[in-house]
C-alpha positions as CSV (number, residue, x, y, z in Angstrom):
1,X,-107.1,-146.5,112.6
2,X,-107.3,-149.8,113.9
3,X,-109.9,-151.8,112.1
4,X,-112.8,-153.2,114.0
5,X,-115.3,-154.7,111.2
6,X,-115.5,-154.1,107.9
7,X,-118.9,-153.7,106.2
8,X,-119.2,-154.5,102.4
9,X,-122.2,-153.8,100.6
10,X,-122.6,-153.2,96.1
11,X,-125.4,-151.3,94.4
12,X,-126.1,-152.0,91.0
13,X,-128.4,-149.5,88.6
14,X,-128.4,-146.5,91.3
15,X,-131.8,-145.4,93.0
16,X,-133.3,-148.2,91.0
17,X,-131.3,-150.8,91.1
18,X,-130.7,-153.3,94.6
19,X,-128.1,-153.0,97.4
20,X,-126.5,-156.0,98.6
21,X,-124.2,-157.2,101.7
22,X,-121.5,-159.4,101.2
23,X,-123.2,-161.6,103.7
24,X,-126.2,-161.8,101.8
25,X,-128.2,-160.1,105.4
26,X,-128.8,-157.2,103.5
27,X,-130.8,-157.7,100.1
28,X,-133.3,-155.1,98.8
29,X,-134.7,-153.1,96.2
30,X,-133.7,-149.6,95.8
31,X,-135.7,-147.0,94.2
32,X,-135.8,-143.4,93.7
33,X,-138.3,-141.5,96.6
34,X,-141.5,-139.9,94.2
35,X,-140.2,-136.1,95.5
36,X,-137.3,-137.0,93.0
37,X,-139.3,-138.4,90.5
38,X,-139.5,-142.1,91.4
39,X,-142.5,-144.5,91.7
40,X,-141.6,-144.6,95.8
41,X,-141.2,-148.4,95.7
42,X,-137.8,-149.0,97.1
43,X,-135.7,-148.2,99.5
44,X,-133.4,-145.0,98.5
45,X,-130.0,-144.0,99.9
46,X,-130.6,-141.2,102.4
47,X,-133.4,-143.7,104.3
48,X,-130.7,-146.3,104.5
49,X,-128.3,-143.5,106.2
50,X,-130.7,-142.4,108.5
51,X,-131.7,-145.7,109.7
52,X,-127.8,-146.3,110.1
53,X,-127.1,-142.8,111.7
54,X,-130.0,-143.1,114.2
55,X,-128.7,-146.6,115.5
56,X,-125.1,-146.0,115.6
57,X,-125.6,-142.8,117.3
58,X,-128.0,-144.8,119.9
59,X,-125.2,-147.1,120.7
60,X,-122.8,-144.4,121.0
61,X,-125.2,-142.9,123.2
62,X,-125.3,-146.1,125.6
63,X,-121.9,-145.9,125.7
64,X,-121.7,-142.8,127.3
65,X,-124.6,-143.3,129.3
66,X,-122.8,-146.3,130.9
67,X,-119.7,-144.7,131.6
68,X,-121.3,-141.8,133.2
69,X,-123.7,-144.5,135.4
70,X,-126.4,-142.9,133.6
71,X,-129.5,-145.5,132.2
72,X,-130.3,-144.4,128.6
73,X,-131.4,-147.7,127.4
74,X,-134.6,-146.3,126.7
75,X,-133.5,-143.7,124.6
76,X,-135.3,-143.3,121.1
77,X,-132.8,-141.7,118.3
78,X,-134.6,-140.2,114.9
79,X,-132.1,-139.3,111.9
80,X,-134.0,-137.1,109.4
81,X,-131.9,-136.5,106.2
82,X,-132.3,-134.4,103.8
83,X,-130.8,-134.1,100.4
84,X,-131.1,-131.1,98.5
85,X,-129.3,-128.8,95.7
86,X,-125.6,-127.5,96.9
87,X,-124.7,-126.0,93.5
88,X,-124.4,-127.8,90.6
89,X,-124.8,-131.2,92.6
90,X,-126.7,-132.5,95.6
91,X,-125.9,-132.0,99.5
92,X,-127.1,-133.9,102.7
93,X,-128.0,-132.1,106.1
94,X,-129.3,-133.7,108.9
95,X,-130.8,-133.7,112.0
96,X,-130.9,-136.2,115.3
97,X,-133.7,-136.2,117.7
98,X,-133.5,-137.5,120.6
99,X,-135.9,-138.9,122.7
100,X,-134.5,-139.6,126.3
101,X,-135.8,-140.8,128.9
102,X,-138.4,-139.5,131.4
103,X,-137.0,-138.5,134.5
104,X,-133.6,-137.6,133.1
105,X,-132.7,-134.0,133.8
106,X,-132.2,-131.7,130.7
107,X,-128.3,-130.6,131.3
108,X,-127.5,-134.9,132.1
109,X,-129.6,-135.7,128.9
110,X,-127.9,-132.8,127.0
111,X,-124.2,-133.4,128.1
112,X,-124.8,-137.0,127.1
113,X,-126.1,-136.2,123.3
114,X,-123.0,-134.1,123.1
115,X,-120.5,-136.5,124.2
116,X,-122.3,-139.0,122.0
117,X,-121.8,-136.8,119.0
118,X,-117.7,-136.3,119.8
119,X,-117.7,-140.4,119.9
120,X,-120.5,-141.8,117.4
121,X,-118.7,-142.4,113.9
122,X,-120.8,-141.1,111.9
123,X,-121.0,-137.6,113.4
124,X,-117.0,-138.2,113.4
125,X,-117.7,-138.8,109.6
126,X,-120.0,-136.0,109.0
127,X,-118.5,-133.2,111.0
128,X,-117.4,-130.8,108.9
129,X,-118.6,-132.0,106.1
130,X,-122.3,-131.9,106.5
131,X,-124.5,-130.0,108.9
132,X,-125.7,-132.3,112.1
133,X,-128.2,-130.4,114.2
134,X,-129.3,-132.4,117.8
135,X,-132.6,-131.9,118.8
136,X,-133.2,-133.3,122.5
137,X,-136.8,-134.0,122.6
């Protein structure tokens, strides 16, 4: 792989702790979701994938969209993840909706989410490793 950008970020203290970027752009308390047992006052890990997931899979999205001369700029993308028991430890599933754009036919809109998953590094990431369901809303 040929490097493009490199994205550094530490944690300190877990789901309570704070999660900083190297460039300082990224600064914020973390904290443990009240389903797990938290007071629900920070951010926690799986909304910080989401929020990434759902944006980088937009842009990948575009990309397509623009090669196929196909206007998606008013696409919407929602990651929902979910972390549950796998086991002895914890698992991630997730799932992409995506809201296209009216007046897009369903097999265009469809074809593009797909080819958007085979390019988009996270679902590179996750496939195989994690279930990814696309939901074309």
């Amino acid at each position: 792989m040929d490097a493009l950008y490199t994205a550094v970020a530490t944690a300190t203290h877990g789901r309570e702790g704070r999660a900083v970027t190297s460039d300082g752009k990224l600064d914020l308390g973390l904290g443990a979701p009240v389903e797990l047992g938290g007071n629900g006052q920070g951010t926690n890990p799986e909304q910080l994938f989401a929020a990434g997931y759902a944006a980088c899979f937009g842009s990948a999205l575009g990309l397509v969209g623009r090669a196929a001369k196909v206007d998606v700029s008013e696409a919407a993308v929602t990651a929902e993840v979910v972390l549950g028991k796998q086991g002895e430890g914890f698992a991630l599933a997730v799932t992409l909706r995506v809201e296209l754009p009216d007046g897009l036919d369903e097999a265009t809109g469809r074809k593009l989410v797909e080819q958007a998953h085979q390019v988009c590094p996270y679902s590179n990431a996750t496939r195989g490793n994690i279930p990814v369901d696309l939901v074309i809303e």
